[in-house]
C-alpha positions in Angstrom: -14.8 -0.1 8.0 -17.8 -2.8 8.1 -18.1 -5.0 11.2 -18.6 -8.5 11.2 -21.1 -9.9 13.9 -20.4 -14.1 14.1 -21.2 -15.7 17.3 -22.1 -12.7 19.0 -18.5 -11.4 18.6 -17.7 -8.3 16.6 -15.3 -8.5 14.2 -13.3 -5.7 12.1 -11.2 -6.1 8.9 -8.3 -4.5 9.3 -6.3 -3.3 6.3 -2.6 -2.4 5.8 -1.2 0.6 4.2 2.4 1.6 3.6 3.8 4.4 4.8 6.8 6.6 4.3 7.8 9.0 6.6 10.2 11.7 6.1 11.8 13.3 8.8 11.7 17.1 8.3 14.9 19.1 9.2 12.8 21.5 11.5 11.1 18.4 13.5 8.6 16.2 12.6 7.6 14.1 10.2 6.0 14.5 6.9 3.6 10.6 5.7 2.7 10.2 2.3 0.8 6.7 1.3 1.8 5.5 -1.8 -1.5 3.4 -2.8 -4.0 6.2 -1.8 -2.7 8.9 -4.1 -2.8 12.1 -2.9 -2.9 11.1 0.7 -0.6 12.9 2.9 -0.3 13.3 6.8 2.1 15.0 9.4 2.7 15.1 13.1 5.0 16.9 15.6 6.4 13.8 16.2 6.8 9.7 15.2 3.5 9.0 17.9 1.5 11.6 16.3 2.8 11.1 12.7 1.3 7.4 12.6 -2.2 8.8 14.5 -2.7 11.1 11.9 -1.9 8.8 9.1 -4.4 6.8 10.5 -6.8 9.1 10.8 -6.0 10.0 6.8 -6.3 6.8 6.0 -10.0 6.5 7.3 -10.7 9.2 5.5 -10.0 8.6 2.4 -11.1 4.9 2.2 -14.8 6.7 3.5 -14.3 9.1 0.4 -12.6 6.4 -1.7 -14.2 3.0 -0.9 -13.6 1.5 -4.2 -10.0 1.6 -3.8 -9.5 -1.9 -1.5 -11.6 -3.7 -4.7 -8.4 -3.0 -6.5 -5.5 -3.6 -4.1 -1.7 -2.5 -6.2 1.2 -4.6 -5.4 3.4 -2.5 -3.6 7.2 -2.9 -2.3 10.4 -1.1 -1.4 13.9 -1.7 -3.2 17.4 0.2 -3.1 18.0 1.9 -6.2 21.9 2.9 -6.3 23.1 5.8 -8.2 
């Protein structure tokens, strides 16, 4: 993520990603994020779930950078069977 310096104070853009967690039957969760396809994360638990999702995140955006020039319009909605 690129820093912005104005008036000597540092600034960071922050982006937001959504993020659906599954909660595994043996513990856990399992994180997939929908805009950054194939992006996937874990954790032993909701703390480290979201840490690691972070941490994905980063990563990908670092591999994928051309991905926030093209932001998707993303939502949830029921869907009743």
């Amino acid at each position: 993520m690129k820093a912005i310096r104005k008036n000597k104070e540092i600034k960071k853009a922050v982006f937001n990603f959504n993020a659906v967690f599954i909660e595994e039957i043996d513990g856990g969760y399992s994180v997939s994020v929908p805009s950054l396809p194939g992006s996937f994360s874990q954790g032993d638990n909701f703390e480290e779930a979201v840490k690691n999702t972070k941490e994905a995140i980063i990563l990908y955006l670092e591999e994928e950078p051309g991905v926030l020039s093209n932001p998707r319009r993303e939502f949830m909605a029921p869907v009743a069977v």
